[in-house]
C-alpha positions in Angstrom: 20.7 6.6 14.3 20.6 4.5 10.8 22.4 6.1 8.2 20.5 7.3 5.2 21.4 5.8 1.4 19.7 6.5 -1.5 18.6 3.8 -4.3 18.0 4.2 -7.8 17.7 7.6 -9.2 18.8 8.7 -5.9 15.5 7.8 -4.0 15.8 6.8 -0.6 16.0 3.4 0.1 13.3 1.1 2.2 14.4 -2.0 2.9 10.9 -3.8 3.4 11.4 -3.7 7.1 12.8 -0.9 8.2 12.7 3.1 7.0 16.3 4.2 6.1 16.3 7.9 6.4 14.5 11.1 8.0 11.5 10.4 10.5 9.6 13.0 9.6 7.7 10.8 6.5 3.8 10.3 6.5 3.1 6.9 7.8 0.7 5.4 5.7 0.3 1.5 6.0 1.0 -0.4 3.0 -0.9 -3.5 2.4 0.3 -6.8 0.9 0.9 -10.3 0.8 3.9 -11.7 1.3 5.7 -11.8 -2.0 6.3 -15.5 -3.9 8.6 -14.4 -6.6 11.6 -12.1 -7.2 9.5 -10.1 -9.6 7.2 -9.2 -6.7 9.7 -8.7 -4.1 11.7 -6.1 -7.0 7.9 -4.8 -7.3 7.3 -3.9 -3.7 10.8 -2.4 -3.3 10.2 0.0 -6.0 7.1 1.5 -4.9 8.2 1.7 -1.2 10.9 3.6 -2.8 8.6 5.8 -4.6 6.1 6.0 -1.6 9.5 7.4 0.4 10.2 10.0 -2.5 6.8 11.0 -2.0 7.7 11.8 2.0 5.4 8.8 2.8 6.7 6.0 5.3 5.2 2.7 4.8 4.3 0.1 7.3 2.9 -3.4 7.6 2.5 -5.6 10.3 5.3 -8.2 10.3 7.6 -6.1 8.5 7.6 -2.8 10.3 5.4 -3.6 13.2 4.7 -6.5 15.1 2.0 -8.4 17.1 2.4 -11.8 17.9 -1.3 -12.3 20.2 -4.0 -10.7 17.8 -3.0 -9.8 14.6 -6.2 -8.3 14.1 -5.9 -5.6 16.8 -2.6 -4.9 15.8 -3.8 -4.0 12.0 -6.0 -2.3 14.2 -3.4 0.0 16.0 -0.9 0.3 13.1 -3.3 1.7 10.8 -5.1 3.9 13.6 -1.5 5.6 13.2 -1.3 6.1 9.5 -2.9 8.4 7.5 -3.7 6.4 3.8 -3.2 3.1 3.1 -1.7 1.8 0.0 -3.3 -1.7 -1.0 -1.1 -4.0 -3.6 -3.0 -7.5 -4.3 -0.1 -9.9 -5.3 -1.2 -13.0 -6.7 -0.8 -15.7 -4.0 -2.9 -18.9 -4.3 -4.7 -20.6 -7.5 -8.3 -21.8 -7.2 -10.6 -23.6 -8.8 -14.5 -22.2 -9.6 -17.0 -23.0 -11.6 -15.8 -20.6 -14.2 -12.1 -22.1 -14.4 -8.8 -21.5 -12.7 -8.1 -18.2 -10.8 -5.4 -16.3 -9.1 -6.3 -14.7 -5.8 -4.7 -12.9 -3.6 -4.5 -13.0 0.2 -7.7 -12.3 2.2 -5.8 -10.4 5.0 -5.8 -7.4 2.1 -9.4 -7.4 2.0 -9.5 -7.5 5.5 -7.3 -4.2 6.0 -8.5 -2.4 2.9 -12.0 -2.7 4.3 -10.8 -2.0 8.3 -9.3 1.5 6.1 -12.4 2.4 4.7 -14.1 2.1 8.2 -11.4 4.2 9.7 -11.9 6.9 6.8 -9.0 6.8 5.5 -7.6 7.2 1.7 -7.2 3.9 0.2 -5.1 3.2 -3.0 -5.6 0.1 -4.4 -3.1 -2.1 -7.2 -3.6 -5.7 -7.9 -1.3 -7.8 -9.8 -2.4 -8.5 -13.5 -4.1 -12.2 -13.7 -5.6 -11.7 -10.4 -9.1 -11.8 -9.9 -10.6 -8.5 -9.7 -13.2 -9.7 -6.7 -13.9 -7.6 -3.1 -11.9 -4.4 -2.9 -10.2 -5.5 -6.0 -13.1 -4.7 -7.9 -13.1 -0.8 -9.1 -15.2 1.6 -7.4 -15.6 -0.5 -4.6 -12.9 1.3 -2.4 -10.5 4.9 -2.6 -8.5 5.4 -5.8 -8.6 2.0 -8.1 -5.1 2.0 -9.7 -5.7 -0.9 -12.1 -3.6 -3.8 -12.5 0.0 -3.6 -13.3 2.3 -6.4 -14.6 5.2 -8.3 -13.4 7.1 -8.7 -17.3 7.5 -4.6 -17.2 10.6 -2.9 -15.2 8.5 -1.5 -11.4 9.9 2.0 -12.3 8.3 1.5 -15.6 4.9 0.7 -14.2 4.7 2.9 -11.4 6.2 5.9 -13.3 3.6 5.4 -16.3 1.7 9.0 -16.1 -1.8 7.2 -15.7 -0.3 5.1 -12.6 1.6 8.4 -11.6 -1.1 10.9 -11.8 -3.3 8.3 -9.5 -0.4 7.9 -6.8 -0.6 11.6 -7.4 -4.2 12.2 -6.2 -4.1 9.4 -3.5 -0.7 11.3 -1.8 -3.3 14.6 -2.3 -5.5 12.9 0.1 -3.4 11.4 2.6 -1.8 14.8 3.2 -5.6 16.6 3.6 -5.7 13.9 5.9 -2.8 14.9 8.2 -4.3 18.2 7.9 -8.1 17.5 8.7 -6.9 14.7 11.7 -4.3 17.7 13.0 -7.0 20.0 13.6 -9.5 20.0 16.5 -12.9 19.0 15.0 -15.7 22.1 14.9 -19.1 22.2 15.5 -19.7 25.3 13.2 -19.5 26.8 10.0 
């Protein structure tokens, strides 16, 4: 049995790998590159945090679960458990187009945001400010578009901002419909 703590303003604390406190939390998957910079790895911490508060328990595949043959199929099985994923599009590599220099981030987030939608399940989606807003990233293309949020501002800051807050607010809405509706047998009738 791991010990629970609690982290800032007494929300529980996620470590990135493993959930520190009660198993009874939602697990939703939470998509993301791996972070390049402190600011990222301080913006991921935070919202795990808050995605605890919310009685949510995060998961990605090489943090919390693992598959070393087929990564692929174990996106696959990870999110068939989880009931909303959360999508954050940290800026990873810079390319050159025919319109100038861009940031983009990695295309395993495309890759799972999409696999969600196919699954029909609530997807959340952030994206780094400077990073191009392309695929998923593009609003309206997939679940609740959160905008972009950026790295000079305190996480808590960002995340607690009532426009950010209110849409973390209406994602968590669906995920728990979804434990509902998935928790039920499914009907034929009316």
């Amino acid at each position: 049995m791991v010990a629970q703590s609690a982290g800032p303003a007494g929300l529980p604390e996620w470590d990135g790998e493993f959930l520190v406190g009660e198993p009874d939390r939602i697990p939703i998957f939470l998509s993301h590159p791996d972070p390049n910079t402190d600011a990222q790895r301080e913006f991921l911490q935070e919202l795990g945090r808050l995605l605890m508060h919310r009685g949510l328990h995060p998961r990605t595949l090489g943090r919390t679960d693992y598959d070393v043959q087929e990564p692929l199929a174990g996106t696959y099985g990870v999110m068939a458990q989880c009931y909303g994923v959360f999508t954050v599009a940290f800026a990873k590599h810079r390319v050159n187009g025919p319109d100038g220099a861009h940031n983009v981030s990695s295309p395993w987030m495309h890759i799972e945001t999409a696999m969600a939608y196919g699954l029909g399940l609530p997807v959340a989606v952030l994206r780094e400010e400077g990073v191009l807003a392309e695929g998923v990233l593009e609003k309206g293309v997939a679940g609740v578009y959160l905008g972009s949020f950026p790295l000079d501002v305190s996480p808590v800051e960002t995340l607690s901002h009532p426009r950010s807050s209110g849409y973390i607010d209406a994602w968590t809405g669906q995920v728990r419909e979804t434990v509902r509706f998935k928790s039920r047998p499914p009907r034929h009738y009316r």
